[in-house]
C-alpha positions as CSV (number, residue, x, y, z in Angstrom):
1,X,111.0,101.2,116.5
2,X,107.5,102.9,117.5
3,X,109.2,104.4,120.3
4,X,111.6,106.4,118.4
5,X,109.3,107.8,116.0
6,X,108.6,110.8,118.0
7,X,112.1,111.4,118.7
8,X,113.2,111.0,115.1
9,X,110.3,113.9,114.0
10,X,111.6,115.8,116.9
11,X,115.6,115.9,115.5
12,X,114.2,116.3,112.4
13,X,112.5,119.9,113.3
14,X,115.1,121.0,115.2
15,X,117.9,120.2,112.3
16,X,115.4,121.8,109.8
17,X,115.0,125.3,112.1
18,X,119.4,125.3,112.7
19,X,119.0,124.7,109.2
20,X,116.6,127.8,108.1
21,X,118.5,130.2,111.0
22,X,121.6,129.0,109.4
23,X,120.9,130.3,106.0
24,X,119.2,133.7,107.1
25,X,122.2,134.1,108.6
26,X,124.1,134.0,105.5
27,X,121.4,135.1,102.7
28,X,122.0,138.0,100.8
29,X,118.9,139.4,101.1
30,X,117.3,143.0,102.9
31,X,116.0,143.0,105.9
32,X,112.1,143.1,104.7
33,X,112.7,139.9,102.0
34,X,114.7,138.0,105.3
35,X,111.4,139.2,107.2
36,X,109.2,137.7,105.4
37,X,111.2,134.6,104.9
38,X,111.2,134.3,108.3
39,X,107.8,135.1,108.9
40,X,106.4,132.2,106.5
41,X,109.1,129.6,108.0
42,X,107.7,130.2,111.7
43,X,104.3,129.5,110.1
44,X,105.4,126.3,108.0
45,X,107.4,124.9,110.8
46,X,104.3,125.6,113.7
47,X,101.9,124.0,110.4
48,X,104.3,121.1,111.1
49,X,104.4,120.7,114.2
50,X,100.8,120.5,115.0
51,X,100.4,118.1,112.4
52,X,102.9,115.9,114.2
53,X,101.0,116.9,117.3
54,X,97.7,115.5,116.1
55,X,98.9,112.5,114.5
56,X,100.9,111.7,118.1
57,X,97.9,112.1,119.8
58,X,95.4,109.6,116.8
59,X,98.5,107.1,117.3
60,X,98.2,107.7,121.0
61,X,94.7,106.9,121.1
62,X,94.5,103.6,119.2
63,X,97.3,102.5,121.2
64,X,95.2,102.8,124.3
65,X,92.1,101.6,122.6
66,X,94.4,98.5,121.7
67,X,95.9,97.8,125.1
68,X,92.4,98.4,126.4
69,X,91.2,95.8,124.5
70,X,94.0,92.8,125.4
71,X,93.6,94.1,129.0
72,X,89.7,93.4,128.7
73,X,90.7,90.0,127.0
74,X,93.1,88.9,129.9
75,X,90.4,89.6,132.6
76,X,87.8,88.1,130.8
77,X,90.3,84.9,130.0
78,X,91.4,85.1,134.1
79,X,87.6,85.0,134.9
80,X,87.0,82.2,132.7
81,X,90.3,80.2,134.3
82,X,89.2,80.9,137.4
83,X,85.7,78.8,137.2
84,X,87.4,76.4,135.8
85,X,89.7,75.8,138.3
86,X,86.6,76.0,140.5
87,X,85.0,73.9,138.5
């Protein structure tokens, strides 16, 4: 379920930008008003997507400090079996 995350924030942009281009295309508003509405959704959608960005890359980060840690665990619990065997 983690893994789709990413992918489900991903279709969720690109639905909400066919979306926006959609109804520019059928606004009835001048050229300076569709402008500007353009203008602010560019900045709104690139707001969003480094917001995405950044929490990928936190969630990223723990992950690897997590698998870090059961990696340490497993050598330090295969060194620990291994004197015992010697043992």
């Amino acid at each position: 379920m983690e893994k789709d995350s990413g992918s489900s924030i991903a279709w969720f942009l690109a639905g909400a930008a066919a979306g926006a281009a959609i109804a520019l295309l059928y606004a009835p508003k001048t050229g300076k008003d569709t402008r500007k509405l353009i203008h602010k959704t560019t900045r709104d959608g690139r707001k969003a997507v480094e917001n995405t960005g950044e929490e990928l890359m936190e969630r990223g980060k723990e992950l690897y400090e997590r698998g870090r840690k059961i990696a340490d665990d497993a050598a330090e619990l295969f060194e620990r079996g291994k004197k015992l065997v010697q043992l």
